[in-house]
C-alpha positions in Angstrom: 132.9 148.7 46.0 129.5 150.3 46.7 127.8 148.4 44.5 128.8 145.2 45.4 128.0 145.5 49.2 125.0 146.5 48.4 124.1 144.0 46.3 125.4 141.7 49.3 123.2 143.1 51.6 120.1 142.6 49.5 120.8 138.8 49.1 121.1 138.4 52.6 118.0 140.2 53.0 116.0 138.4 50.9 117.2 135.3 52.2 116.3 136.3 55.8 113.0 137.3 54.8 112.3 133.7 53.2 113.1 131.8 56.0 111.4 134.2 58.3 108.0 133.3 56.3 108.7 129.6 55.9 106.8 128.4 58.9 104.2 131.1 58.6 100.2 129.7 59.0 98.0 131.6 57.5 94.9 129.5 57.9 92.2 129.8 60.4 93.1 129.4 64.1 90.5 128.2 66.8 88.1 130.0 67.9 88.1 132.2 70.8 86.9 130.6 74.1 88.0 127.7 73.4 91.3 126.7 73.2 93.0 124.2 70.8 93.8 120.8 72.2 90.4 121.7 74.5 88.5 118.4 75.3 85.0 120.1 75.9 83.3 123.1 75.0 81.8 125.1 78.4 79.3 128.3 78.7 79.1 130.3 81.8 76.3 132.9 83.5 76.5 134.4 87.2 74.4 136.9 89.2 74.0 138.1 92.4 72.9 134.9 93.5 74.8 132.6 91.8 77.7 131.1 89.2 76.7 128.8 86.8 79.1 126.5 84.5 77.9 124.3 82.0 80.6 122.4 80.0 79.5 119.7 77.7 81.8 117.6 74.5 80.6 118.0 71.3 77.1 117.7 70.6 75.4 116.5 67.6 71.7 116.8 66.4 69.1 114.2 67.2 71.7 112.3 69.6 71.2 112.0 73.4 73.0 114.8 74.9 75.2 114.4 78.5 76.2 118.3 80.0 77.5 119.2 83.1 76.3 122.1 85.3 78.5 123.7 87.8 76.8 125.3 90.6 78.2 127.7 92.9 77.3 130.9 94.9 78.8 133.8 93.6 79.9 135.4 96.7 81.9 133.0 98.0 82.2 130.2 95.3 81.4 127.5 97.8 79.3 124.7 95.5 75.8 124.5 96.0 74.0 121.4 96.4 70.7 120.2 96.7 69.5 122.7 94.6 66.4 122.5 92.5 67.3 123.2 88.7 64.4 123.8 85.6 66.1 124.2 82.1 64.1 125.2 78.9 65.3 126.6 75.4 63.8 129.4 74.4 64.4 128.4 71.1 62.3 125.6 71.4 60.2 125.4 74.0 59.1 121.5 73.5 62.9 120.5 74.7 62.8 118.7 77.8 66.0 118.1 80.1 66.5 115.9 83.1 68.8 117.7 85.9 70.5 114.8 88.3 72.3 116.0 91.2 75.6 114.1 91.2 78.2 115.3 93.6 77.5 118.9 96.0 77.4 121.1 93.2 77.8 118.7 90.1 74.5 118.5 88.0 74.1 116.2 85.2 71.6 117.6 82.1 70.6 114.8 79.7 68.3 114.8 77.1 68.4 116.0 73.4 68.7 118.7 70.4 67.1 117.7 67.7 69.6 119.8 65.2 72.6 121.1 64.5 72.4 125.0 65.6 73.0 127.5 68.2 71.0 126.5 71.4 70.8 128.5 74.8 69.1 127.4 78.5 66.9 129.1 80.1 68.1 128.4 84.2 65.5 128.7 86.9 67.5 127.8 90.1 66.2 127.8 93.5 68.4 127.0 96.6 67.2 127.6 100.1 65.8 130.8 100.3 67.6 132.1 96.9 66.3 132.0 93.7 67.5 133.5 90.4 66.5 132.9 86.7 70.2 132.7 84.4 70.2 132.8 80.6 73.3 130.4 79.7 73.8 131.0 75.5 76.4 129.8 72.8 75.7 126.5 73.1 76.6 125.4 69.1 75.1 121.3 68.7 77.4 120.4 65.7 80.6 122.2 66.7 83.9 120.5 66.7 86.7 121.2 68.4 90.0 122.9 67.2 92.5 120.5 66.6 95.9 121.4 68.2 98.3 122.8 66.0 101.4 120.9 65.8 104.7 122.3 67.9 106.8 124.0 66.1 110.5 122.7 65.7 113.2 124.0 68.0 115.9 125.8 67.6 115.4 126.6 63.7 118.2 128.4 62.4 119.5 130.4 59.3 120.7 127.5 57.9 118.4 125.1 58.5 116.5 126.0 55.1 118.3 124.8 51.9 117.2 127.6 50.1 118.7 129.5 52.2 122.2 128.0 51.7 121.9 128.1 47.9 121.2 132.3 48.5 124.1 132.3 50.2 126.3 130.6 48.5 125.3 132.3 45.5 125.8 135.2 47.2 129.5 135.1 48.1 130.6 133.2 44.8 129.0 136.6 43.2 131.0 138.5 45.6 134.5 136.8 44.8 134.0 137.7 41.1 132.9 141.3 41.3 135.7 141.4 43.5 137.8 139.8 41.1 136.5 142.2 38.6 137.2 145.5 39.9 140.7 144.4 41.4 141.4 144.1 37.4 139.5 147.5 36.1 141.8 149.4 39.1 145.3 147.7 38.2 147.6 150.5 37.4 149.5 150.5 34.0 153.0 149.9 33.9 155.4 153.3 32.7 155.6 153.8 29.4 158.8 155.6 28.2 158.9 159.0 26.3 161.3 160.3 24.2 162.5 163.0 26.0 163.7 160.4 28.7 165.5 158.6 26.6 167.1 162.0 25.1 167.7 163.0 28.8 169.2 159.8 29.7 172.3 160.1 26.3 172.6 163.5 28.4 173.5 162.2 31.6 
């Protein structure tokens, strides 16, 4: 009787374990920083001075580039405007970028890299009477962005796998006849009669 709960058991485990890993994904996820669904890609810098945002969409080499720069002070977060901002790459110091004020705070950067690799800005801000000189890196021309992984389906259930069913069923029909089986190995054998009984019985 052992035996054959044990063997229960380990059907039921195995069949628990293949559903648990049946929606597994074992591919690459996105990347960290950006999350997946994410519409644009954005780099950040601060200092004493200030907080700098830049958050572009995905750039491509050799195409006119459109980022947005986020200015704020880093005390009080309160956007800066009017400020006068001078961006260069250090890897390539030939790069030239146009910096339009649009809203108090809201810079537009246009111009273009010319290939598909890791870029960084060099920021020379100067507002009022505060200056500051912010290195803004990870800016990746050619990157895409992770694609959103598809929700998973609610309220998945033992059942809901049909191979699941079959290790069950399989399962209990193997029960029933080991069942079966040792129910017939355990039936007691009927009396047999000896001849002293008989002799004891022409006795009586």
């Amino acid at each position: 009787m052992k035996q054959l709960l044990i063997l229960l058991l380990g059907l039921l485990l195995l069949s628990s374990t293949a559903q648990a890993h049946g929606g597994e994904d074992h591919g690459d996820g996105p990347k960290a920083g950006t999350p997946a669904g994410a519409t644009s890609f954005s780099v950040a810098a601060l200092s004493e001075q200030f907080e700098v945002l830049l958050r572009y969409e995905p750039l491509e080499g050799g195409q006119p580039a459109d980022l947005r720069l986020f200015l704020s002070d880093y005390a009080t977060n309160v956007p800066i405007k009017g400020a006068k901002l001078t961006l260069t790459n250090p890897e390539d110091a030939s790069l030239k970028w146009t910096v339009t004020e649009q809203e108090p705070g809201i810079y537009l950067v246009e111009g273009q890299f010319p290939a598909n690799k890791a870029y960084s800005f060099a920021a020379n801000i100067v507002a009022g009477d505060k200056a500051d000189l912010l290195l803004l890196e990870g800016i990746n021309v050619g990157e895409k962005l992770p694609v959103a992984a598809a929700a998973p389906v609610a309220g998945t259930s033992l059942f809901s796998s049909w191979k699941t069913i079959l290790a069950l069923v399989g399962a209990f029909v193997l029960g029933i006849g080991l069942t079966v089986l040792l129910l017939r190995r355990r039936r007691p054998a009927a009396p047999v009669s000896t001849p002293n009984s008989a002799v004891y019985e022409n006795q009586a």
